[in-house]
C-alpha positions in Angstrom: 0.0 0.0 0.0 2.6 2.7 -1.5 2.0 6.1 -0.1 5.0 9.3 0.1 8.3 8.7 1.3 8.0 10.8 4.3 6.7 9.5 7.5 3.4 9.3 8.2 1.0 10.7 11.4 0.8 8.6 13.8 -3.1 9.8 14.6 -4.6 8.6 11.3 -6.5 5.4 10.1 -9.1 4.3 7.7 -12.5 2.1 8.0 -14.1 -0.1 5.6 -17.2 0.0 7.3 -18.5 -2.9 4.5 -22.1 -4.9 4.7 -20.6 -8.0 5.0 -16.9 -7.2 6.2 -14.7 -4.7 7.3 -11.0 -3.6 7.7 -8.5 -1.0 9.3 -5.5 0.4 7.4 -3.1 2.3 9.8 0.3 3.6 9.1 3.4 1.5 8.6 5.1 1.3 12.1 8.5 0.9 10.2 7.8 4.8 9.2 8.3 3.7 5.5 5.0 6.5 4.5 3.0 3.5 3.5 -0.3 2.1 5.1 -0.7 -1.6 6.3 -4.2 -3.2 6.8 -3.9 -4.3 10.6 -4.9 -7.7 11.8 -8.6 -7.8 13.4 -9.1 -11.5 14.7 -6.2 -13.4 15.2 -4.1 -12.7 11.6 -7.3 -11.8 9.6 -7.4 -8.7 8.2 -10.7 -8.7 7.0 -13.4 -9.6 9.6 -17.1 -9.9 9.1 -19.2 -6.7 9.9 -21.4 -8.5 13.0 -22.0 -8.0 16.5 -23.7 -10.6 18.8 -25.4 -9.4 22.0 -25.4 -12.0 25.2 -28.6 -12.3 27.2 -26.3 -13.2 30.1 -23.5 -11.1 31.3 -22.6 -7.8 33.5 -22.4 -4.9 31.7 -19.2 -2.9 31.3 -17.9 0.5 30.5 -19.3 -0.2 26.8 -21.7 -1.9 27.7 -24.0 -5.1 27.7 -21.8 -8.1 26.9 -20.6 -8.5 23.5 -18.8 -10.8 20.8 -18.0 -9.0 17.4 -16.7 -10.8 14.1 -16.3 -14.2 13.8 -17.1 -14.6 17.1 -20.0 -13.2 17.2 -21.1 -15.6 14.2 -20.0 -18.6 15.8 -22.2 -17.5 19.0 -25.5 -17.2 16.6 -25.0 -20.3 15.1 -24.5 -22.1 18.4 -27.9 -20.8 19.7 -26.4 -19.1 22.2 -29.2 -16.9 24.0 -28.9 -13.7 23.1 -29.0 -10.9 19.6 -27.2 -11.0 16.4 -27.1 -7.6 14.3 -25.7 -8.1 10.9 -25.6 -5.4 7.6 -25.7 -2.9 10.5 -25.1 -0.5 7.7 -28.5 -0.7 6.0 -29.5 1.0 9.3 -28.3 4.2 8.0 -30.6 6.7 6.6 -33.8 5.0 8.4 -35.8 6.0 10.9 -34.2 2.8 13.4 -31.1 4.6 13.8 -32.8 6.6 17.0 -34.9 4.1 17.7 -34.4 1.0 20.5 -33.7 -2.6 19.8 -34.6 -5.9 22.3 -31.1 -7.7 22.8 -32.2 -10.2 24.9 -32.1 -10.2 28.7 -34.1 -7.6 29.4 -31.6 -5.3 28.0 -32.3 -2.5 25.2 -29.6 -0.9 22.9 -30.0 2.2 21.0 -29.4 1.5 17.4 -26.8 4.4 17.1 -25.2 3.3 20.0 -24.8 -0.3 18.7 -23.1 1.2 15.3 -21.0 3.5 17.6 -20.0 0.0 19.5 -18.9 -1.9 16.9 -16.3 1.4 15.5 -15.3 1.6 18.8 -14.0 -2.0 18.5 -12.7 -1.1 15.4 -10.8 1.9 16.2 -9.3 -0.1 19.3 -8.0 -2.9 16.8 -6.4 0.3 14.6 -4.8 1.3 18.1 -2.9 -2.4 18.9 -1.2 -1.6 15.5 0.8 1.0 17.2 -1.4 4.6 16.0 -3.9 6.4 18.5 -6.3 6.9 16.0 -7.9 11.0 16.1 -8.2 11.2 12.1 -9.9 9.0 9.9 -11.1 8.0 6.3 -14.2 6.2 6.5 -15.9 4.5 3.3 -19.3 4.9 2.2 -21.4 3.3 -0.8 -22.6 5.3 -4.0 -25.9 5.8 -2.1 -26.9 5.2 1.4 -30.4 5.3 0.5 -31.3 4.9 -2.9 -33.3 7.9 -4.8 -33.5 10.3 -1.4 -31.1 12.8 -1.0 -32.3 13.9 2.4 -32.0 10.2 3.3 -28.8 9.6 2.3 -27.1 12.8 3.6 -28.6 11.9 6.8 -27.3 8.7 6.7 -23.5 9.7 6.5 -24.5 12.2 8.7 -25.3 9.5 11.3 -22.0 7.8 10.5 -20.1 10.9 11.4 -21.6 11.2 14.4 -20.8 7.6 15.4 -17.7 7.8 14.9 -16.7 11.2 16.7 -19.0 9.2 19.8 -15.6 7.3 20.2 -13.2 9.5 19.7 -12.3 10.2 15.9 -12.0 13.9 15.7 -11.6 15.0 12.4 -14.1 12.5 10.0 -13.2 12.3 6.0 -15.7 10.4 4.0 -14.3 8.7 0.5 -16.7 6.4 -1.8 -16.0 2.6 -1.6 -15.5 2.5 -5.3 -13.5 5.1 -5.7 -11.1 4.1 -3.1 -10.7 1.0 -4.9 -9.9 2.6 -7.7 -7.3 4.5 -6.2 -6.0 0.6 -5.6 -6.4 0.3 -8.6 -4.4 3.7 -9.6 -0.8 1.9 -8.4 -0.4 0.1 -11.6 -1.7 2.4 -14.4 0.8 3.5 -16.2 -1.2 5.5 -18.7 -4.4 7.7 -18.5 -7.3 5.4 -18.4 -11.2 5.6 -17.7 -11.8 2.7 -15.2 -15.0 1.2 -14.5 -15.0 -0.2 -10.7 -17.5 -2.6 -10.0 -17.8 -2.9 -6.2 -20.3 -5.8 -5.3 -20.2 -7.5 -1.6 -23.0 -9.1 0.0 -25.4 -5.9 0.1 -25.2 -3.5 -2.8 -23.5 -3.4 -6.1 -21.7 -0.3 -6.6 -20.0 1.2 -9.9 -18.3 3.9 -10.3 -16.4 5.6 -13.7 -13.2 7.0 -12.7 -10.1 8.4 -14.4 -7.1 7.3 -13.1 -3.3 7.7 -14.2 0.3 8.5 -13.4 0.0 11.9 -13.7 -3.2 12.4 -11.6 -2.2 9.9 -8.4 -0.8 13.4 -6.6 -3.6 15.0 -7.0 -5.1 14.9 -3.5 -9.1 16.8 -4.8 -10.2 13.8 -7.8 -13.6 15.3 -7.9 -13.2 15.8 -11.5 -11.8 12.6 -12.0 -15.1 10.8 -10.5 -17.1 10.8 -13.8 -20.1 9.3 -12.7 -21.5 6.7 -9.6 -24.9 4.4 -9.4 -25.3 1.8 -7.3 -28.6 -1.1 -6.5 -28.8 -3.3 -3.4 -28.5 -6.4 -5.0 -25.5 -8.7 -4.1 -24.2 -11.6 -2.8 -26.6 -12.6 -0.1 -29.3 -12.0 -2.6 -27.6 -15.1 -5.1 -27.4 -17.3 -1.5 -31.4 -16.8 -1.1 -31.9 -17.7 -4.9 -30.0 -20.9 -5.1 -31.2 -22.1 -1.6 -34.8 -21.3 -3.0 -34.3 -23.1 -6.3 -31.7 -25.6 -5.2 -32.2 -26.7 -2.0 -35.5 -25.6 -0.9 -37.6 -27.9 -3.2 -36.7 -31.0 -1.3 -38.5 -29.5 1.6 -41.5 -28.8 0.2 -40.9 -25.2 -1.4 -43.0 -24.6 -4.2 -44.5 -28.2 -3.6 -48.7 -28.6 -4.1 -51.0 -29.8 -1.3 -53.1 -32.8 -1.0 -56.0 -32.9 -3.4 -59.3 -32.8 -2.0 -62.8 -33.1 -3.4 -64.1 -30.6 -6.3 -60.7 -28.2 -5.4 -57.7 -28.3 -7.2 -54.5 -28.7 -4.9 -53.2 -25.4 -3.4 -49.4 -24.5 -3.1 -47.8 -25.0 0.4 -47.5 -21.8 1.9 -44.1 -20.3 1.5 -43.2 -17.9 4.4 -41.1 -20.4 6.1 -39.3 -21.0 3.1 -38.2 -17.6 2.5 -37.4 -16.8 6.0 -35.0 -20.4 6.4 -33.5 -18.8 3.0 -32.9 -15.7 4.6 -29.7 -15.6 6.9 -30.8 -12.9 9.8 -34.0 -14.6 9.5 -33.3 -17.8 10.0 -33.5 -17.8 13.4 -36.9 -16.6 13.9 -37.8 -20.0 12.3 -36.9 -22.2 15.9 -39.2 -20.3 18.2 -41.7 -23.1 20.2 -45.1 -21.1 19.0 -43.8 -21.5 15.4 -42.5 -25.0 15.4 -45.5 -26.1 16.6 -47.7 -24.2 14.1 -45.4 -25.9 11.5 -45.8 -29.3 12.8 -49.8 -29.1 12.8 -49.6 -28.0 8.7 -49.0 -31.8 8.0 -52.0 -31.5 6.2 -51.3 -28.9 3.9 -48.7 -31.4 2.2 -49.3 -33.5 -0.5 -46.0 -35.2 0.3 -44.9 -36.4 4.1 -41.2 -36.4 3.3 -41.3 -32.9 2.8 -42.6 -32.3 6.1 -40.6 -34.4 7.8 -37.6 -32.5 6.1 -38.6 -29.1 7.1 -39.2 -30.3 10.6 -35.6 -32.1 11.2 -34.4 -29.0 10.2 -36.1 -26.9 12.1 -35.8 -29.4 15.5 -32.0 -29.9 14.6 -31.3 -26.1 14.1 -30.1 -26.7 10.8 -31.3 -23.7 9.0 -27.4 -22.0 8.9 -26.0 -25.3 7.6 -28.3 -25.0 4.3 -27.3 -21.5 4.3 -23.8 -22.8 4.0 -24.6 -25.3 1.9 -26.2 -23.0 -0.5 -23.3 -20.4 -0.7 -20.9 -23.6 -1.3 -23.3 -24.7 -4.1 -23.1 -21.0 -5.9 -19.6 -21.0 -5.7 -19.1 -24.8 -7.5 -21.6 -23.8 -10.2 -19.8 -20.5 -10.8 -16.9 -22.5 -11.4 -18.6 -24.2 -14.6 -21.0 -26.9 -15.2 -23.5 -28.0 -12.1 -22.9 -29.4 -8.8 -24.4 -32.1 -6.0 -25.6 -30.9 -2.8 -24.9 -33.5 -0.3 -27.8 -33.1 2.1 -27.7 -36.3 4.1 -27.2 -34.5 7.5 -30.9 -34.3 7.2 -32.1 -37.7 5.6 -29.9 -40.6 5.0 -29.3 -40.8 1.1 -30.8 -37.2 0.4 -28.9 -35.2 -2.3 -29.6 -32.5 -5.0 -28.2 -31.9 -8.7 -28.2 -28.3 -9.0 -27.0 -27.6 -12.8 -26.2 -24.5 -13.9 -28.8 -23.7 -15.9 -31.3 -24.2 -12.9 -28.7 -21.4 -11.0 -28.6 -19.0 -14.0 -32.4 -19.3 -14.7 -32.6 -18.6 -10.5 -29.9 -15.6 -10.7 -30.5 -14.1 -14.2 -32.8 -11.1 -13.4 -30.4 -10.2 -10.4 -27.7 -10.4 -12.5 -29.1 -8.3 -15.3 -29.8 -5.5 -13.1 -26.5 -5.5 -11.7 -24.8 -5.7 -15.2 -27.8 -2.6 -16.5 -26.1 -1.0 -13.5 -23.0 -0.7 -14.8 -24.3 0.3 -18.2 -26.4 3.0 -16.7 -23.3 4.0 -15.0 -21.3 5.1 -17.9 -24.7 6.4 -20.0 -24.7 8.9 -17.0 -20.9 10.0 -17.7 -22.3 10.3 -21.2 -20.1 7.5 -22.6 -20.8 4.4 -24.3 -19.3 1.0 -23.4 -16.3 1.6 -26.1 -15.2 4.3 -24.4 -14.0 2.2 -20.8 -10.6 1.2 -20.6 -10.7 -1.0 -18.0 -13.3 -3.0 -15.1 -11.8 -3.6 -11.5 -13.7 -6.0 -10.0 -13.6 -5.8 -6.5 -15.4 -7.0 -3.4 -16.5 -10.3 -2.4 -19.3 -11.6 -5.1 -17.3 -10.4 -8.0 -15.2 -14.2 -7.0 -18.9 -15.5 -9.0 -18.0 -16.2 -12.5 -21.4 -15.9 -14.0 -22.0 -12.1 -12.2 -18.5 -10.6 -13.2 -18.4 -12.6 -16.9 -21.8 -11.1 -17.8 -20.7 -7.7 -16.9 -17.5 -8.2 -19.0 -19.4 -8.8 -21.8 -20.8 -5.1 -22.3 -17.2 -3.9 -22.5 -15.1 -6.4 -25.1 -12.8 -4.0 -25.5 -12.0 -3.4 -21.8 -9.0 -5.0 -19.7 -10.1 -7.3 -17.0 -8.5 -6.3 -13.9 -9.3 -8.0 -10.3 -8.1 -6.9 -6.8 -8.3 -8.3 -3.7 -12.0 -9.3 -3.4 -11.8 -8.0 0.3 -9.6 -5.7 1.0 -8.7 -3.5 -2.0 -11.1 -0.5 -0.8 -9.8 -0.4 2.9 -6.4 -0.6 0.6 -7.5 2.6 -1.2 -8.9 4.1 1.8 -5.7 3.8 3.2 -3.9 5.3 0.6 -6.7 8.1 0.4 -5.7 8.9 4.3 -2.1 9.2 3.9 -2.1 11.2 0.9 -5.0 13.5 2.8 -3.6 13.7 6.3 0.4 13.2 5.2 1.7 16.6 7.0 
């Protein structure tokens, strides 16, 4: 992460505050004026953007008892008693953001608060990598909100706030695909129009930048930002697809009811299925007064082994593991041809085929407005597909073949670039900070 020669402050950072995952860059404690991305859990640099919330437990200084990352992925799956809050960011820009949220033991948490937790945590990890972080770069998508101004001003607005609640004193803001494009930046050795395509679990983001040797010291790039859009469409969005189409069949998903006399048979009702496809929602699914309601709708199948699937997994807490086991499935058929789901954790011998035309036929319209994205993208900088130089792909779902090949195919005559799936924008953050703070 190449920055000036010069020593850097030791009072700056940057946050990739991500959907799905985040990451700290700090400066180089070797004093070489470059920026390192510091090491959140153990030697990851990337950690996933979650905070889980024990029923049980004193409170602290911060606090009710938490578990952040990994951790606090590991305790939801568990069961452990208590609150998960995940894509924390979608919070921003809605009316929850002042509001209070249940977290299990009695105990209520201010939504603000909880964001303001989880930077705190963040800022602390930035501070073990040998900085007392005052200053800071924060990323943000294209839009907050999409379509609202008001909304989506008030949304960073909140972010700002958050993060002067625990001590940043001086807040920057740089777009998430523009900082990868400053990543991006290091190895241009020409002028070129650059077409970042930033899609994680939550949003897809593009952006049309100009990048080049000449402009990299130029610390205002306002001008060199030709045009953003963004959807909320992503990753977690292909997950729910495949499970739906994939998996969810074999449980009765989709699946008619019994005949019965002079009516034609009715679909089984599909909350339950959308829900178990549904990661924050998954949970929901094992409450007593629900598992029993589910267990009386025998009737409503025209097949028994379908209820008794959707039952084991809902007795057996199983819900994450076909979460997993959807994900996993995306991936294999990404990589060509189709797949088999092994599902024999919940009946002896049970398996699914999922080909990759049953995946593409499940994943097309969200991939089509994700690739019209793009388009719409560079129609707004009031260019046409000939004109883009190059696509970075960057951020976790661009790793799915079918997503980032469709989008290649609007610009043939464009270089195919990829950074690091999950860490290139805290990268470019990073650089952003010391080229904006460097004294």
């Amino acid at each position: 992460m190449a920055s000036s020669s010069s020593a850097l402050p030791r009072d700056i950072c940057a946050i990739d505050f991500g959907t799905s995952n985040s990451a700290v860059a700090v400066p180089d404690a070797a004093g070489t004026g470059a920026m390192r991305l510091v090491p959140l859990e153990g030697e990851y640099t990337t950690m996933p953007t979650a905070v889980f919330y024990l029923a049980e437990g004193r409170h602290d200084a911060d606090g009710p008892p938490r578990a952040f990352g990994r951790a606090a992925m590991a305790a939801y799956e568990e069961g452990t008693d208590g609150r998960l809050m995940r894509s924390m960011k979608s919070i921003l820009g809605s009316s929850l953001i002042d509001q209070v949220t249940d977290v299990g033991g009695g105990r209520g948490v201010k939504y603000a608060d909880m964001l303001a937790g989880y930077l705190k945590y963040l800022r602390r990890r930035a501070a073990l990598g040998g900085v007392e972080p005052r200053r800071v770069v924060l990323g943000r998508p294209v839009y907050f909100v999409d379509e609202d101004p008001a909304r989506d001003a008030a949304a960073q607005a909140s972010l700002a706030a958050a993060a002067r609640a625990v001590g940043f004193e001086d807040v920057q803001f740089q777009f998430e695909p523009i900082a990868a494009a400053f990543d991006y930046e290091q190895q241009a050795t020409r002028e070129q129009r650059v077409l970042v395509a930033d899609i994680g679990g939550g949003t897809s983001d593009f952006s049309l930048v100009r990048v080049g040797p000449e402009r990299v010291k130029r610390l205002d790039r306002r001008d060199d930002i030709l045009a953003n859009h963004g959807v909320h469409i992503a990753g977690t969005d292909f997950d729910r697809h495949i499970e739906l189409a994939g998996i969810l069949r074999e449980f009765g998903y989709r699946a008619m009811g019994p005949a019965k006399a002079g009516q034609p048979p009715r679909e089984v009702p599909s909350g339950i299925y959308f829900d178990l496809a549904t990661w924050h929602l998954i949970n929901t699914c094992y409450s007593p007064q629900r598992v029993m309601e589910l267990r009386n709708m025998r009737p409503f199948y025209g097949d028994a082994r379908h209820h008794q699937r959707l039952m084991t997994v809902l007795e057996d807490r199983l819900g994450h593991e076909l979460a997993h086991r959807a994900e996993d499935a995306k991936i294999a058929v990404s990589g060509g041809g189709g797949c088999n789901i092994d599902l024999g954790l919940i009946e002896s011998g049970l398996n699914v085929d999922l080909s990759e035309e049953t995946a593409v036929g499940a994943l097309q319209s969200d991939i089509e407005r994700i690739a019209a994205a793009g388009r719409e993208t560079v129609a707004m900088a009031g260019l046409t597909p000939a004109d883009v130089d190059a696509l970075y792909f960057t951020g976790g779902s661009t790793g799915f073949r079918l997503l980032a090949e469709r989008i290649a195919a609007d610009y043939p005559g464009a270089l195919q670039v990829r950074g690091d799936r999950f860490a290139s924008v805290a990268t470019g953050l990073g650089l952003h900070a010391s080229r904006l703070f460097a004294r």
